[in-house]
N, C-alpha and C positions, 0 to 999 in steps of 0.2 A: 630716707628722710628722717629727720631729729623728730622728736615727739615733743611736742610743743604742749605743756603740762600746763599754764595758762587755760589753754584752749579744750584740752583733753586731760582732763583727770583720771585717774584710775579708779578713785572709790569718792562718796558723797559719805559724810558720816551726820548722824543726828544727835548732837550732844544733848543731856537732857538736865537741870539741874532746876526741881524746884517749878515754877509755873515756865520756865524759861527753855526755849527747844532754839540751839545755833545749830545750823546746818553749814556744815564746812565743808568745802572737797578736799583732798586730801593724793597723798600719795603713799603706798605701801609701804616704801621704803624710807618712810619719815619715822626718825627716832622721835617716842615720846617728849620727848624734850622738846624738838619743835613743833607739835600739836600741843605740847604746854602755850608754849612763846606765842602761837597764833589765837589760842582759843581766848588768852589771857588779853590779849592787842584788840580781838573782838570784842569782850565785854568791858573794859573799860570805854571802848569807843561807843557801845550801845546802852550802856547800863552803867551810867558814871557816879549813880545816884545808889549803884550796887543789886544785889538780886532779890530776890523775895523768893520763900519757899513755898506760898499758901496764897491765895488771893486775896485772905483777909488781914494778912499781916500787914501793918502799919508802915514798921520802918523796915525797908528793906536793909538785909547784910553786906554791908559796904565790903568794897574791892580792895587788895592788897597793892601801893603803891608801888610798889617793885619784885618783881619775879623771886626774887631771892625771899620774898618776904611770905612766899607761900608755896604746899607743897602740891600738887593735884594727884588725887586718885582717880580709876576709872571702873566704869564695871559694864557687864552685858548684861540682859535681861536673862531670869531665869526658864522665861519661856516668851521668845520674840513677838509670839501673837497675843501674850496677856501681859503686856509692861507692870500692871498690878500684882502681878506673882511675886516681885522685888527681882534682888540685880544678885549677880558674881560678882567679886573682885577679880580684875583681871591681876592686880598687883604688877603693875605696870615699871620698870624702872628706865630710868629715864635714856637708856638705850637702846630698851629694847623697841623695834619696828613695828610697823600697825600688822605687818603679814607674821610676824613673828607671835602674836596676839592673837591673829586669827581674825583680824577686823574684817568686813566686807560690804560689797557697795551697799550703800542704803542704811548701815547698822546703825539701830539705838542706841549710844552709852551713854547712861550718868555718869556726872564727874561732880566729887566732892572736892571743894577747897581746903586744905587742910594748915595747920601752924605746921612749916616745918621743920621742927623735931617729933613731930606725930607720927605716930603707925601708921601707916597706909592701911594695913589689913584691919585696924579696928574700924574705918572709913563706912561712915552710917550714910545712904543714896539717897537722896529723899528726891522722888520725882511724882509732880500731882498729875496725876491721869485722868484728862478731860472722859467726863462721863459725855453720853449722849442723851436728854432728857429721856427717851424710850427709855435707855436702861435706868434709870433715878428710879419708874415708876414698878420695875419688878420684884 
Protein backbone atom coordinates (compact mmCIF):
# COMPACT_ATOMS: atom_id res chain seq x y z
CA UNK A 1 0.00 0.00 0.00
CA UNK A 2 1.35 3.70 -1.14
CA UNK A 3 2.41 5.63 1.92
CA UNK A 4 0.16 8.33 2.29
CA UNK A 5 2.83 11.28 3.40
CA UNK A 6 -0.39 13.70 4.29
CA UNK A 7 -1.09 11.25 6.88
CA UNK A 8 2.35 9.68 7.74
CA UNK A 9 5.30 11.89 7.82
CA UNK A 10 8.59 10.75 8.09
CA UNK A 11 10.27 13.34 10.29
CA UNK A 12 8.56 16.63 12.43
CA UNK A 13 11.25 19.30 12.36
CA UNK A 14 11.27 22.48 14.67
CA UNK A 15 12.37 25.53 12.87
CA UNK A 16 13.63 28.15 15.29
CA UNK A 17 14.31 31.79 14.31
CA UNK A 18 14.26 34.55 16.89
CA UNK A 19 11.18 34.20 19.53
CA UNK A 20 9.52 32.27 16.67
CA UNK A 21 9.36 28.04 16.83
CA UNK A 22 7.31 26.52 13.16
CA UNK A 23 6.99 22.96 13.48
CA UNK A 24 6.67 21.42 10.12
CA UNK A 25 6.51 17.70 9.18
CA UNK A 26 8.53 17.07 6.53
CA UNK A 27 9.91 14.38 4.33
CA UNK A 28 13.69 13.14 3.96
CA UNK A 29 13.80 13.22 0.78
CA UNK A 30 12.74 16.92 0.36
CA UNK A 31 15.45 19.08 -1.29
CA UNK A 32 16.10 22.30 0.70
CA UNK A 33 14.58 24.09 -1.68
CA UNK A 34 11.24 22.77 -0.87
CA UNK A 35 11.47 23.34 3.06
CA UNK A 36 12.58 26.70 1.66
CA UNK A 37 9.12 27.24 -0.37
CA UNK A 38 7.20 25.69 2.56
CA UNK A 39 8.76 27.27 5.64
CA UNK A 40 8.60 30.57 3.57
CA UNK A 41 4.25 29.90 2.66
CA UNK A 42 4.15 29.38 6.47
CA UNK A 43 5.50 32.65 7.69
CA UNK A 44 4.08 34.78 5.46
CA UNK A 45 0.75 33.23 6.33
CA UNK A 46 1.41 33.41 10.20
CA UNK A 47 3.68 36.25 10.57
CA UNK A 48 2.58 38.90 7.73
CA UNK A 49 3.56 41.72 10.00
CA UNK A 50 7.30 39.68 9.76
CA UNK A 51 9.27 38.12 12.71
CA UNK A 52 10.84 39.60 15.78
CA UNK A 53 14.23 38.28 17.11
CA UNK A 54 13.79 39.39 21.05
CA UNK A 55 10.40 40.03 22.72
CA UNK A 56 11.35 43.43 23.35
CA UNK A 57 11.78 44.49 19.80
CA UNK A 58 9.29 46.80 18.58
CA UNK A 59 9.14 46.38 15.01
CA UNK A 60 9.40 43.08 13.83
CA UNK A 61 11.79 42.12 10.56
CA UNK A 62 9.44 42.07 7.65
CA UNK A 63 9.20 39.14 5.19
CA UNK A 64 10.66 38.85 1.69
CA UNK A 65 7.80 39.22 -0.83
CA UNK A 66 8.94 36.66 -3.16
CA UNK A 67 11.23 33.69 -2.90
CA UNK A 68 13.62 34.84 -5.09
CA UNK A 69 13.91 37.79 -2.92
CA UNK A 70 15.56 35.78 -0.26
CA UNK A 71 18.13 33.29 0.65
CA UNK A 72 17.64 30.72 3.84
CA UNK A 73 20.26 29.39 5.86
CA UNK A 74 20.02 26.45 8.44
CA UNK A 75 21.83 25.23 11.19
CA UNK A 76 21.66 22.40 14.14
CA UNK A 77 22.25 22.94 17.59
CA UNK A 78 25.64 22.69 18.86
CA UNK A 79 24.55 20.55 21.56
CA UNK A 80 20.53 19.47 21.20
CA UNK A 81 19.91 19.35 24.87
CA UNK A 82 21.46 23.16 25.46
CA UNK A 83 19.94 25.20 22.37
CA UNK A 84 21.95 28.15 24.19
CA UNK A 85 25.31 26.57 23.21
CA UNK A 86 24.38 28.29 19.60
CA UNK A 87 24.04 26.35 16.18
CA UNK A 88 26.19 24.64 13.18
CA UNK A 89 25.81 25.74 9.75
CA UNK A 90 24.52 22.96 7.99
CA UNK A 91 25.31 24.96 4.73
CA UNK A 92 22.53 23.61 3.16
CA UNK A 93 22.25 23.94 -0.84
CA UNK A 94 19.21 24.00 -2.18
CA UNK A 95 19.45 20.31 -3.36
CA UNK A 96 20.83 18.95 -1.06
CA UNK A 97 17.92 16.49 1.10
CA UNK A 98 16.93 16.73 4.80
CA UNK A 99 18.59 12.87 5.01
CA UNK A 100 21.43 14.01 3.18
CA UNK A 101 21.81 16.76 6.17
CA UNK A 102 21.35 14.44 8.56
CA UNK A 103 17.99 15.96 9.84
CA UNK A 104 15.79 13.71 12.25
CA UNK A 105 12.39 13.38 13.60
CA UNK A 106 11.84 16.05 16.16
CA UNK A 107 15.21 18.21 15.16
CA UNK A 108 15.84 21.91 16.16
CA UNK A 109 16.98 24.10 13.24
CA UNK A 110 17.44 27.74 13.22
CA UNK A 111 17.05 29.39 9.99
CA UNK A 112 18.39 32.64 9.06
CA UNK A 113 16.72 34.78 6.28
CA UNK A 114 19.40 36.01 4.21
CA UNK A 115 19.78 38.80 0.92
CA UNK A 116 20.56 36.53 -1.60
CA UNK A 117 23.89 37.32 -2.69
CA UNK A 118 24.93 36.51 1.01
CA UNK A 119 27.11 33.94 2.36
CA UNK A 120 25.29 31.52 3.85
CA UNK A 121 28.33 30.43 5.97
CA UNK A 122 28.69 33.97 7.36
CA UNK A 123 24.81 33.32 8.58
CA UNK A 124 24.50 34.64 12.29
CA UNK A 125 21.20 32.02 14.19
CA UNK A 126 19.72 34.09 16.61
CA UNK A 127 17.37 31.90 18.58
CA UNK A 128 15.79 33.22 22.28
CA UNK A 129 15.73 30.36 24.56
CA UNK A 130 12.78 30.49 26.91
CA UNK A 131 14.24 30.47 30.30
CA UNK A 132 12.17 28.78 33.00
CA UNK A 133 11.83 31.23 35.92
CA UNK A 134 13.76 28.43 38.38
CA UNK A 135 16.60 28.93 36.10
CA UNK A 136 16.42 33.06 35.94
CA UNK A 137 16.96 32.71 39.79
CA UNK A 138 20.41 30.69 39.74
Amino acid sequence: MPRNTLEDPEISIRLKHGIHTIFLFAMLDWPFSRLNAELLSILRDRYPEGLSATLTQTKPTPLPADDADVKIAYALPKNSNDLSQGWKNLNAQPTDTLAEKKLSDVSSVAFALLDPEADETEAEFVVEVPKLEDEEDL
